[in-house]
N, C-alpha and C positions, 0 to 999 in steps of 0.2 A: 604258598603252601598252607592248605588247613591247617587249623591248630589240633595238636597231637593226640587230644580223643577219638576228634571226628576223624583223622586222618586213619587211626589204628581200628576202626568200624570198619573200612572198605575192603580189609583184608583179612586170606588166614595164611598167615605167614608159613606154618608148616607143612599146609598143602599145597602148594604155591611151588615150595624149596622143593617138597617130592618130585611132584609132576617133573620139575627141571633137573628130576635124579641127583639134587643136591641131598649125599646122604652120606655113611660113616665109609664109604669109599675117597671120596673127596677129603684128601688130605688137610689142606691148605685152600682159604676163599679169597678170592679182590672181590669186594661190595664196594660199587660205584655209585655214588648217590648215596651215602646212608642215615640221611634225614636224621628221622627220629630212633635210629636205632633199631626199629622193629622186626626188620629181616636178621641186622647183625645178629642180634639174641637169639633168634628162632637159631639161626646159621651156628652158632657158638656154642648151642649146645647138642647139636648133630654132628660135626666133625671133628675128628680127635685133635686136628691142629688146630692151626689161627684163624682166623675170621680178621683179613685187614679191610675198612671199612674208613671208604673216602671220602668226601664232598668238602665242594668250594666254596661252602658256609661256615663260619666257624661257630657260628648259633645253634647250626647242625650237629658240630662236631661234639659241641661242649652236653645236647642232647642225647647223643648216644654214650659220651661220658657217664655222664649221670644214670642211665640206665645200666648201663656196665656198674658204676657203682653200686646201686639197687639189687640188681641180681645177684652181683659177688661173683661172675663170670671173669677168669682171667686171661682167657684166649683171644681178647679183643683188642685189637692195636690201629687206631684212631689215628687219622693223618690229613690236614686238609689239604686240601692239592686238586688245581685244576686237571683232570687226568687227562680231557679232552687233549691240551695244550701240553701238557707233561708226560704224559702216560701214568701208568700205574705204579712206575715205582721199584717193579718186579721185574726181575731177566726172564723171558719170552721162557714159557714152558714151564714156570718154577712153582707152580698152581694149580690145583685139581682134583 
């Protein structure tokens, strides 16, 4: 994975979230993969619930940590977990 500058250059996370009508309808998100954080935040602060925000790195995890800290966002609940192998976590339909 780039390092989280260059990595947060390639994207604009809020337009990105639109296009895929992630917006204040969407209750509740699963963020799979959530790296550096950059979607979680976009995501966390468009939807009125949680933003739960995965991946298999705990490097990762501890990144999006830290950005949740930064921001002072508290809808963000951080979990690492292979989801491929696990799933997500969530009962089918509990999301959206």
């Amino acid at each position: 994975m780039p390092e989280e500058e260059s990595w947060s250059s390639f994207f604009d996370p809020a337009c990105i979230l639109s296009t895929l009508e992630c917006d204040e309808q969407c209750i509740d998100v699963v963020e799979f993969g959530c790296g550096y954080g950059l979607f979680t935040d976009a995501a966390a602060r468009i939807v009125p619930g949680c933003v739960y925000a995965l991946d298999i790195e705990q490097e990762m995890i501890e990144a999006t940590e830290q950005r949740m800290r930064h921001t002072g966002l508290a809808n963000i609940f951080t979990e690492r977990r292979d989801f491929v192998t696990d799933g997500c976590g969530r009962a089918n339909a509990s999301v959206g």
